[in-house]
SERO-4910 file (N, C-alpha, C, O; in steps of 0.05 Angstrom, whole numbers):
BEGIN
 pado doro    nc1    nc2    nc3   cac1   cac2   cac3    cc1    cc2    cc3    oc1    oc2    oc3
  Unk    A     17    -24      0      0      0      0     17     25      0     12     43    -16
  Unk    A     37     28     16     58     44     14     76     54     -4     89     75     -6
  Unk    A     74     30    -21     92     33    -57     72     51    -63     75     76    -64
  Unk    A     45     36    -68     29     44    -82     21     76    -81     13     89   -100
  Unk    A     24     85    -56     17    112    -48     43    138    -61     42    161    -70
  Unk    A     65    116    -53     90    123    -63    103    134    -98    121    149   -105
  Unk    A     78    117   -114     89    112   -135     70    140   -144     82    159   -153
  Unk    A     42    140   -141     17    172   -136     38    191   -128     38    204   -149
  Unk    A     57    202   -114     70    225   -102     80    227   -127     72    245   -141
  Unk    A    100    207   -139    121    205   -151    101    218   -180    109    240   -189
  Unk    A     85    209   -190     67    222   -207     66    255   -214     72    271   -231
  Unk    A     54    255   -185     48    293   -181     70    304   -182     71    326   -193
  Unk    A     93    292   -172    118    312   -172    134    312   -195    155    324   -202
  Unk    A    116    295   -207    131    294   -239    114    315   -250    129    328   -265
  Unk    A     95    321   -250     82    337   -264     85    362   -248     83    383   -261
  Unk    A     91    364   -223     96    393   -219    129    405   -223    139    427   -220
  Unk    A    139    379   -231    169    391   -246    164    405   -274    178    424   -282
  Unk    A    144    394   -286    146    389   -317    131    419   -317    138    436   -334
  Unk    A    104    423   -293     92    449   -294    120    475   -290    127    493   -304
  Unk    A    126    469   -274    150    492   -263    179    497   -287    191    517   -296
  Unk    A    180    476   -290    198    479   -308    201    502   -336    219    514   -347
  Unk    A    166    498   -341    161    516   -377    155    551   -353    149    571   -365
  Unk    A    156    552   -331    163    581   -321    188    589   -301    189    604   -282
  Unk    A    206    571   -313    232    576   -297    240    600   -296    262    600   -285
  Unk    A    233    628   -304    243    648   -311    230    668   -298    231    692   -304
  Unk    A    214    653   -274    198    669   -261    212    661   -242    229    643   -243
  Unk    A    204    681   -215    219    664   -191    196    650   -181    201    629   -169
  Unk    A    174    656   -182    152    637   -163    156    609   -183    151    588   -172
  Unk    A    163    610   -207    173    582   -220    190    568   -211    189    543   -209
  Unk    A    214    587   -202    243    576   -190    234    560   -162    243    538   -155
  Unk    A    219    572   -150    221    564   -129    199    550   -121    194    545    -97
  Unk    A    182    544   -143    163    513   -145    183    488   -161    178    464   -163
  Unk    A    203    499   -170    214    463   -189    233    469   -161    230    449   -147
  Unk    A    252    489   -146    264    473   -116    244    458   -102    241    434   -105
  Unk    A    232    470    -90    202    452    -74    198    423    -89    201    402    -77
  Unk    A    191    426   -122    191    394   -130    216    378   -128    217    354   -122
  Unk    A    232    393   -131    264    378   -125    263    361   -104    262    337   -108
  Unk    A    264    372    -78    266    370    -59    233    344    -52    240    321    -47
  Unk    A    224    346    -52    198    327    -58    205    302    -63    202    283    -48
  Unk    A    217    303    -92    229    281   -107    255    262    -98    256    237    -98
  Unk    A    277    285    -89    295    267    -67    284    255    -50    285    231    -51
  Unk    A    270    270    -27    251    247     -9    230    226    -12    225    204     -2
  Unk    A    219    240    -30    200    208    -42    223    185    -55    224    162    -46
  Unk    A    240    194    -76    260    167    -82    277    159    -62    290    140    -69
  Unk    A    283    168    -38    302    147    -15    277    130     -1    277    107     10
  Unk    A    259    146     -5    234    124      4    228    113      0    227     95     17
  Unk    A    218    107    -26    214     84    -54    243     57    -42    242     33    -35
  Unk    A    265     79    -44    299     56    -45    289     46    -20    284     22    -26
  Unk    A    283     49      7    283     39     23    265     13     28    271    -10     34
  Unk    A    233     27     21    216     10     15    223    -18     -6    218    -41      4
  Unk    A    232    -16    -30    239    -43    -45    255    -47    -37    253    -71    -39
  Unk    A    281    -43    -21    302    -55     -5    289    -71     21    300    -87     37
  Unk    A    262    -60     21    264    -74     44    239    -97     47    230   -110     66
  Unk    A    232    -94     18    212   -120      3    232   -145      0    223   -168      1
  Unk    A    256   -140     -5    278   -155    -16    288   -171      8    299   -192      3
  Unk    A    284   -159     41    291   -172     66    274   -185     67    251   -180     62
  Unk    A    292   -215     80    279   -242     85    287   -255    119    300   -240    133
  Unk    A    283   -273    126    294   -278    148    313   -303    147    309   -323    133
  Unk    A    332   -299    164    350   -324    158    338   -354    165    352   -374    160
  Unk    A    317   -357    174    301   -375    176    300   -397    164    299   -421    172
  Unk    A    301   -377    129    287   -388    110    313   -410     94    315   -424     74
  Unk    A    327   -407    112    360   -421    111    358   -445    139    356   -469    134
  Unk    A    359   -437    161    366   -452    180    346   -471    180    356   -493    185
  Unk    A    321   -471    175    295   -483    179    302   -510    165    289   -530    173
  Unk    A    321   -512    146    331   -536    134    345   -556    147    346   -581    142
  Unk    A    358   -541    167    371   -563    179    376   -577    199    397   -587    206
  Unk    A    350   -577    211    350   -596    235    346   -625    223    354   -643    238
  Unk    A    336   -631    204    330   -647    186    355   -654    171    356   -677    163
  Unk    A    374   -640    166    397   -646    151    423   -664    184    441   -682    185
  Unk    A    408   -644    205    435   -652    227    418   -677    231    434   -693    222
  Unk    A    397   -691    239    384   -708    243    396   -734    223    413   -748    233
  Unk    A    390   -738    201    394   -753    177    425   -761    188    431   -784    192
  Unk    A    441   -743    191    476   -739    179    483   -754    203    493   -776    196
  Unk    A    482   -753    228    475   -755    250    471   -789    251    491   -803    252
  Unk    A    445   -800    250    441   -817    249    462   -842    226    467   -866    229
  Unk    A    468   -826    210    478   -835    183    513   -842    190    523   -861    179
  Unk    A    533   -820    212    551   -824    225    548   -840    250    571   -848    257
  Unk    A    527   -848    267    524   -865    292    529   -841    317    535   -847    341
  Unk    A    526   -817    307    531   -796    331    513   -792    344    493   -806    341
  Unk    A    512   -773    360    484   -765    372    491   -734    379    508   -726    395
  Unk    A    471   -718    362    483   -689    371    445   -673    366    425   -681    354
  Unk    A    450   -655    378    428   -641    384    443   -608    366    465   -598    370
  Unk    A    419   -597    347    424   -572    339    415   -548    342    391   -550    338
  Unk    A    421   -519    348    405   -508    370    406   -484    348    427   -485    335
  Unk    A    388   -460    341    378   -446    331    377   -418    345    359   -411    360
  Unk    A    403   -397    335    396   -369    346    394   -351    327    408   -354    307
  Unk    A    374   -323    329    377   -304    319    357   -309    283    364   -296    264
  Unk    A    330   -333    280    335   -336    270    305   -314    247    291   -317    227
  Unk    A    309   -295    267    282   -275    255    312   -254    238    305   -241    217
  Unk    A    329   -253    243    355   -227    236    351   -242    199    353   -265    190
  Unk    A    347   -214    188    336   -205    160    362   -206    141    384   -201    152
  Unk    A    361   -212    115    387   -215     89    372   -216     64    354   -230     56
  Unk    A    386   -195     53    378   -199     25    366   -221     10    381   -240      7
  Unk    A    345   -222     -1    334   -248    -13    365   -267    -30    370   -291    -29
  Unk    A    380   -245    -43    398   -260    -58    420   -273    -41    431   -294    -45
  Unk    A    423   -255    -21    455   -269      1    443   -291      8    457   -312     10
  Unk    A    406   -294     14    401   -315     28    405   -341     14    412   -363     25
  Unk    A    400   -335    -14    403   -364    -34    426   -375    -40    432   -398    -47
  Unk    A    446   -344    -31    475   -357    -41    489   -374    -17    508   -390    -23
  Unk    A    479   -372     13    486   -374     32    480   -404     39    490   -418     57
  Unk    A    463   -411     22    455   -438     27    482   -466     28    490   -480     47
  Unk    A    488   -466      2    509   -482      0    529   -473     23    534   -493     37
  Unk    A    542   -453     30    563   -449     40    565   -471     72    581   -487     82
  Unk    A    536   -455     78    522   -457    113    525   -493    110    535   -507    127
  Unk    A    516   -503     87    513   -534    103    533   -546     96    532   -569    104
  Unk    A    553   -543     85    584   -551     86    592   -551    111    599   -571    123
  Unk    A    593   -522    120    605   -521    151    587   -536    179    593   -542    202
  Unk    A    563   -539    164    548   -560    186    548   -577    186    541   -591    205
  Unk    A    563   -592    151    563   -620    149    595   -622    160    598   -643    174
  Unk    A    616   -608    158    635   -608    179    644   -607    196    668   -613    200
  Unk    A    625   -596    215    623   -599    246    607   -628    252    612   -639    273
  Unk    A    589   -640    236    585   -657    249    614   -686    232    623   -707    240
  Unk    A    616   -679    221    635   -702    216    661   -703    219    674   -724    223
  Unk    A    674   -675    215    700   -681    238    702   -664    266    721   -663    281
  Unk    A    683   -654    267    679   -645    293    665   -657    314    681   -665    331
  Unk    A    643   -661    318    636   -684    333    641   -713    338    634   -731    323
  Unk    A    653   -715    362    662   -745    363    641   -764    359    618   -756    356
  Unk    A    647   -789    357    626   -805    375    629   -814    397    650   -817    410
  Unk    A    604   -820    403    592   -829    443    617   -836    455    625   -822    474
  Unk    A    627   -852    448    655   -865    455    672   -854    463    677   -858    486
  Unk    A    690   -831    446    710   -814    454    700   -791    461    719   -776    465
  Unk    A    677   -779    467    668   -756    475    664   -767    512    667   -752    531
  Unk    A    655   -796    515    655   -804    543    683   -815    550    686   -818    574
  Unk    A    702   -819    537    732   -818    549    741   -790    548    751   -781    569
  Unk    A    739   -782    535    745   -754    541    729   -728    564    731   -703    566
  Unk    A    715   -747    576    691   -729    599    675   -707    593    668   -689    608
  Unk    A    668   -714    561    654   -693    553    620   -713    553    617   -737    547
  Unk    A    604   -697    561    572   -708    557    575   -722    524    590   -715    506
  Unk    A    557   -744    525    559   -758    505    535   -742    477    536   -745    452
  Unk    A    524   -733    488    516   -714    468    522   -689    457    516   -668    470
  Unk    A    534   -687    427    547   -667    422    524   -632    418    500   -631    422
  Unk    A    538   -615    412    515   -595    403    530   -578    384    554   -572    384
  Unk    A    507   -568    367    518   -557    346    502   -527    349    483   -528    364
  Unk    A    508   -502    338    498   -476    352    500   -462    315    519   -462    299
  Unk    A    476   -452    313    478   -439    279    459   -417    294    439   -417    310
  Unk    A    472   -400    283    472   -365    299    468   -348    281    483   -352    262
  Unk    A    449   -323    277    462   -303    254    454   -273    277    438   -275    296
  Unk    A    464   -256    273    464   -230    290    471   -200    270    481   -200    247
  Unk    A    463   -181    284    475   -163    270    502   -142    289    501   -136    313
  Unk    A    515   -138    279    530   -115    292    553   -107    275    566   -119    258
  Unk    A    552    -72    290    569    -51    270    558    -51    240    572    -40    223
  Unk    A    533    -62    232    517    -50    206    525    -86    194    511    -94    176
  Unk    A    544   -104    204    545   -119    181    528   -144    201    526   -144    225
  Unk    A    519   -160    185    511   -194    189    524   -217    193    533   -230    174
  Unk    A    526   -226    222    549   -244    222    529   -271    234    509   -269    247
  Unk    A    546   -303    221    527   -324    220    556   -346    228    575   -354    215
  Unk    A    548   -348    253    567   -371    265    552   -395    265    529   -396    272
  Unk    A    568   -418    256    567   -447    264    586   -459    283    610   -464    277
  Unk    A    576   -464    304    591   -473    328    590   -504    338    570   -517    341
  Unk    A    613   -510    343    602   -539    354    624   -545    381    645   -531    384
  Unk    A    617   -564    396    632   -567    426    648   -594    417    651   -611    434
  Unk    A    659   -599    393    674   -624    386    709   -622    388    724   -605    398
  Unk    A    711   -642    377    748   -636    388    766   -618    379    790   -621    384
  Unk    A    753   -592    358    769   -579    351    783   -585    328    777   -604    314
  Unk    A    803   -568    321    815   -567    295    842   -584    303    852   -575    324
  Unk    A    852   -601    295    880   -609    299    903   -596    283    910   -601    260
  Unk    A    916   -574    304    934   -555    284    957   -575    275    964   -572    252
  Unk    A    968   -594    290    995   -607    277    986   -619    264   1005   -627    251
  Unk    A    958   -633    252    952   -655    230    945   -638    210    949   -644    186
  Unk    A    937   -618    217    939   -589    197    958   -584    180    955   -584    156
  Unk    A    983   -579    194   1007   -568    193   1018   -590    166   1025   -585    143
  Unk    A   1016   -621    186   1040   -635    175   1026   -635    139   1038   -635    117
  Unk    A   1001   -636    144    988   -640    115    998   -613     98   1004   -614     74
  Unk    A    999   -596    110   1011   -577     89   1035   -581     76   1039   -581     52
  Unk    A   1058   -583    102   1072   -586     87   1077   -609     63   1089   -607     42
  Unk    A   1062   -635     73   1063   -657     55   1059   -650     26   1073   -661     10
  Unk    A   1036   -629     16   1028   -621      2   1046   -598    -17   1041   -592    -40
  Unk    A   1067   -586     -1   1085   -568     -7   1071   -542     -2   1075   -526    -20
  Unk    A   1051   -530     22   1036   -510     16   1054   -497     39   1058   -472     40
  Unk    A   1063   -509     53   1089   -494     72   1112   -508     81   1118   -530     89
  Unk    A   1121   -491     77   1157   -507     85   1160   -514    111   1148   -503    130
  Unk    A   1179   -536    113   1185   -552    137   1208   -524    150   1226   -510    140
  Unk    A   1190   -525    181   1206   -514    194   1201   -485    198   1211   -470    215
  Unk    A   1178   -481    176   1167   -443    179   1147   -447    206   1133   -467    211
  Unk    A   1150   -420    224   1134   -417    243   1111   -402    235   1115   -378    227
  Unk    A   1087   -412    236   1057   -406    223   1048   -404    256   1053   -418    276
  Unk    A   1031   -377    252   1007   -365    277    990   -390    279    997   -411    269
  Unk    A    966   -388    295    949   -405    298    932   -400    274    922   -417    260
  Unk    A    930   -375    271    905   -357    255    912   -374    223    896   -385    208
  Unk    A    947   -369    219    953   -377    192    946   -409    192    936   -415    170
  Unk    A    949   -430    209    951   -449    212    918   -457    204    914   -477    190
  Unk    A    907   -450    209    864   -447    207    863   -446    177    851   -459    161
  Unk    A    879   -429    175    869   -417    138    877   -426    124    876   -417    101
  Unk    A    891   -451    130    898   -473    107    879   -487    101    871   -486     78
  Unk    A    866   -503    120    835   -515    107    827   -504     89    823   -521     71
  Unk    A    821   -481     82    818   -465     66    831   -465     26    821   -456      5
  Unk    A    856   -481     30    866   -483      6    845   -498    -11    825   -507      0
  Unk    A    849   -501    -39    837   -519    -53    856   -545    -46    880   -547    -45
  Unk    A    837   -562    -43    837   -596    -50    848   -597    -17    860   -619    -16
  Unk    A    850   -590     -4    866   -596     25    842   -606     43    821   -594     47
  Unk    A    852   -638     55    835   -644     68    850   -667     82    862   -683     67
  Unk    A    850   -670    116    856   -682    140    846   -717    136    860   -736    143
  Unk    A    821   -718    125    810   -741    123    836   -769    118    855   -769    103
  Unk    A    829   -789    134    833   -813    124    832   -824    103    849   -828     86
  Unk    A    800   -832    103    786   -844     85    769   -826     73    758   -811     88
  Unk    A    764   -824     50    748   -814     21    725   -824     24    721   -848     20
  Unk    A    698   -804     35    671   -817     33    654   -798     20    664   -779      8
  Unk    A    630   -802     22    604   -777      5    602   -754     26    584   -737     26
  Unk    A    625   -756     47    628   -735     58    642   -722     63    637   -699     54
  Unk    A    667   -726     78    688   -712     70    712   -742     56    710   -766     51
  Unk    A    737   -716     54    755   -743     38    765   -726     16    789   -728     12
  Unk    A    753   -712      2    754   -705    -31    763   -686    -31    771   -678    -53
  Unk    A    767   -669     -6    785   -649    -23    772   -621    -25    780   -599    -18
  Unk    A    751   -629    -38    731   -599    -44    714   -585    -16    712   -597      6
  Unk    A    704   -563    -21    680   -547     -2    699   -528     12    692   -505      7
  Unk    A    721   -529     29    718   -497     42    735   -486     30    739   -467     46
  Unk    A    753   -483     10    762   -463     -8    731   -456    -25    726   -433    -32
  Unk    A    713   -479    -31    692   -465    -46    673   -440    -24    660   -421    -33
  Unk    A    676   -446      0    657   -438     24    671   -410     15    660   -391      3
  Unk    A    696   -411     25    714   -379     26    705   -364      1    687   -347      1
  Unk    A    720   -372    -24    694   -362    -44    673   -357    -38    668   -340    -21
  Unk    A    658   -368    -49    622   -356    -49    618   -332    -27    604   -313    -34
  Unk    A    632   -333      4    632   -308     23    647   -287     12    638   -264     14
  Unk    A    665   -289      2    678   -274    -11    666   -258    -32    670   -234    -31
  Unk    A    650   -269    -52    633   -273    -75    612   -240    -64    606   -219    -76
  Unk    A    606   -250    -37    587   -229    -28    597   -210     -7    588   -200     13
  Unk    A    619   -210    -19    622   -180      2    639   -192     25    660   -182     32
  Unk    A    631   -213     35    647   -221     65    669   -238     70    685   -248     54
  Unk    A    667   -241     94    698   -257     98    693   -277    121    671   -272    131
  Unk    A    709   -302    134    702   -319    140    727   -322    169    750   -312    169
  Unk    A    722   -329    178    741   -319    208    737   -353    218    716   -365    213
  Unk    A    751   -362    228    749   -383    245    769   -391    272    793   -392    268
  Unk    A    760   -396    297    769   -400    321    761   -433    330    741   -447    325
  Unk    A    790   -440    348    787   -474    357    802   -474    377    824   -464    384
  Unk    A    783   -489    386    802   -500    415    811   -537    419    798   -558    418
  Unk    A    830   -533    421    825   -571    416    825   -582    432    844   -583    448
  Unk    A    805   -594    435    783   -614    451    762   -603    468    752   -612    488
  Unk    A    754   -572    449    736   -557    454    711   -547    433    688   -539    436
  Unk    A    725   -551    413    713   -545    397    715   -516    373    728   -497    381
  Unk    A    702   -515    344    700   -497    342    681   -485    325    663   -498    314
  Unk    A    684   -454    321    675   -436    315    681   -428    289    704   -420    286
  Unk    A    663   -428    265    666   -407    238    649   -394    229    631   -405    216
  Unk    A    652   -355    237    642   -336    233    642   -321    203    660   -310    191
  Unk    A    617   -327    196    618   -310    163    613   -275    168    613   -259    149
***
């Protein structure tokens, strides 16, 4: 109703430019096309705001997928993990939301499969035998940030490490931060796995993940604790 009222202003003020304009040489002319001017800037940030904000969706329309995805995956590994849902009314461009899809269940299908133990080593290790997984989105400082969190064993920086170098992506003997040490997962084809399954193994997804965030503007941060678990913030 608001467009609609919006789009009527936008009308009149077109016609009271077009009136003012053929007596610009008057000043009561001059100073009816400023008055339409000025009209017209504020009705078009209104209009921009309004379809900008036909275009907001809720991240919902993303997370709502996957309690059903951690369920299936879950059962399908012999784990047992519970997935917990915050923030999930916080609003995103219809388009970030579509592109966001693929990225989000990579990193969920990675927390549950090398991040969550099973029952077994999560109860030798005195952690509750049920794992949990935390998919978050928030806003702050103007940008949108969407964490996937999980309480599993963390990132293994030296199985990290040694694979890089195996691979030649760092030299034997260079001292790498923690931060640099994270952002190798990140290479293409680099992957910890053992064994090669329909899940992980292959090589592909978080150099594709970094992309696609990238793709839209953002960037991808990740924190671990080992045998705590971790955290990756888009």
């Amino acid at each position: 109703d608001r467009l609609l009222d919006l789009v009527g202003e936008l009308v009149i003020t077109q016609a009271m430019l077009a009136q003012s304009s053929q007596i610009m040489d008057t000043q009561a002319g001059l100073g009816r096309f400023q008055e339409a001017m000025q009209l017209l800037d504020r009705q078009t940030r209104d209009l921009q705001e309004r379809v900008m904000g036909i275009r907001m969706v809720p991240v919902d329309m993303v997370f709502s997928r996957f309690p059903r995805l951690v369920r299936d995956l879950a059962k399908q590994l012999g784990k047992e993990v519970d997935l917990h849902l915050e923030g999930q009314a916080t609003e995103l461009d219809k388009t970030f939301i579509e592109l966001l899809v693929d990225p989000l269940t990579h990193l969920v299908r990675n927390s549950l499969d090398h991040g969550i133990e099973p029952r077994v080593d999560r109860t030798a290790a005195g952690k509750p035998p049920l794992g949990h997984i935390l998919l978050k989105a928030y806003s702050k400082g103007g940008h949108i940030h969407i964490e996937v969190q999980d309480d599993g064993k963390g990132l293994d920086r030296d199985r990290i490490l040694q694979k890089a170098i195996q691979r030649g992506l760092v030299s034997q003997g260079v001292n790498l931060s923690v931060d640099e040490i994270h952002q190798l997962i990140f290479e293409p084809g680099f992957s910890t796995a053992e064994v090669v399954s329909d899940l992980s193994g292959r090589g592909v997804g978080m150099d594709v993940v970094r992309q696609n965030i990238r793709n839209l503007g953002g960037r991808i941060e990740v924190e671990s604790q080992p045998g705590q678990g971790s955290l990756f913030r888009l």
